[in-house]
C-alpha positions as CSV (number, residue, x, y, z in Angstrom):
1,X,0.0,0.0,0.0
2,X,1.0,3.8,-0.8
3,X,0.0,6.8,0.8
4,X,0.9,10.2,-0.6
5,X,1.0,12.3,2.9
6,X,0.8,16.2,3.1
7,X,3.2,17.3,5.4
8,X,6.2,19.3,5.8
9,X,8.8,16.8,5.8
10,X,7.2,13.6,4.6
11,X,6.0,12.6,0.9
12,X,4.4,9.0,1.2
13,X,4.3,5.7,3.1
14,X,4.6,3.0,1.5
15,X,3.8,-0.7,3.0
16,X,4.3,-4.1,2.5
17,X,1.9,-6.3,4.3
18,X,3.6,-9.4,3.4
19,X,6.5,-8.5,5.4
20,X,5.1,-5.7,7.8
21,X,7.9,-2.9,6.3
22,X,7.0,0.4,6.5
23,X,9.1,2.5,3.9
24,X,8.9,6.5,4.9
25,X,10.1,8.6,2.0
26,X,11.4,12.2,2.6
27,X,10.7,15.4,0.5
28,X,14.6,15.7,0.8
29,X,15.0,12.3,-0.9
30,X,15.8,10.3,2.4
31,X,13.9,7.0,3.2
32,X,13.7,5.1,5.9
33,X,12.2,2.0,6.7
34,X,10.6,0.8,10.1
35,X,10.3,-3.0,10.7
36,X,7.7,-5.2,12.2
37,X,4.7,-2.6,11.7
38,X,1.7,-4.0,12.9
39,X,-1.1,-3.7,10.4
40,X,-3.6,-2.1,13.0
41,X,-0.8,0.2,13.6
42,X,-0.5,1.6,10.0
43,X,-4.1,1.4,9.4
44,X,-3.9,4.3,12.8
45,X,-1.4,6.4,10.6
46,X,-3.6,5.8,7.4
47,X,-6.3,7.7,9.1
48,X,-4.5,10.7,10.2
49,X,-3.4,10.7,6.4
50,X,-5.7,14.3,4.7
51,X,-8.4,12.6,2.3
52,X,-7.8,13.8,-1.4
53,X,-9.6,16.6,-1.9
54,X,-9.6,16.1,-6.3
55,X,-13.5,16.7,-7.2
56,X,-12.8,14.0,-9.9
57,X,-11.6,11.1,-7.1
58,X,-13.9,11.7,-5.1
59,X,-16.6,11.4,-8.0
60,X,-14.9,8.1,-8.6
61,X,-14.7,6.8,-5.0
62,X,-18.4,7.4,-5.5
């Protein structure tokens, strides 16, 4: 799973559920990965994640 994120410092999150890496990528460039990321963990970060506010996804989504 992706998530592009709207913050300051970070661009996106990216997951793997098969091996419960979370992958944080930097607007500087940096990454860093965090290990052993419980799935009912991300899915709290997830939802502090901004909903995209593009008329057309949201049209989509619908």
């Amino acid at each position: 799973m992706q998530f592009l994120v709207h913050s300051k410092t970070i661009a996106e999150l990216e997951y793997d559920g098969k091996t419960c890496l979370l992958r944080v990528v930097y607007k500087d460039g940096r990454v860093r990965s965090v290990p052993d990321v419980a799935p009912t963990l991300l899915m709290k970060i997830g939802s502090q994640v901004p909903v995209e506010r593009s008329l057309y996804l949201m049209r989509t989504a619908i």
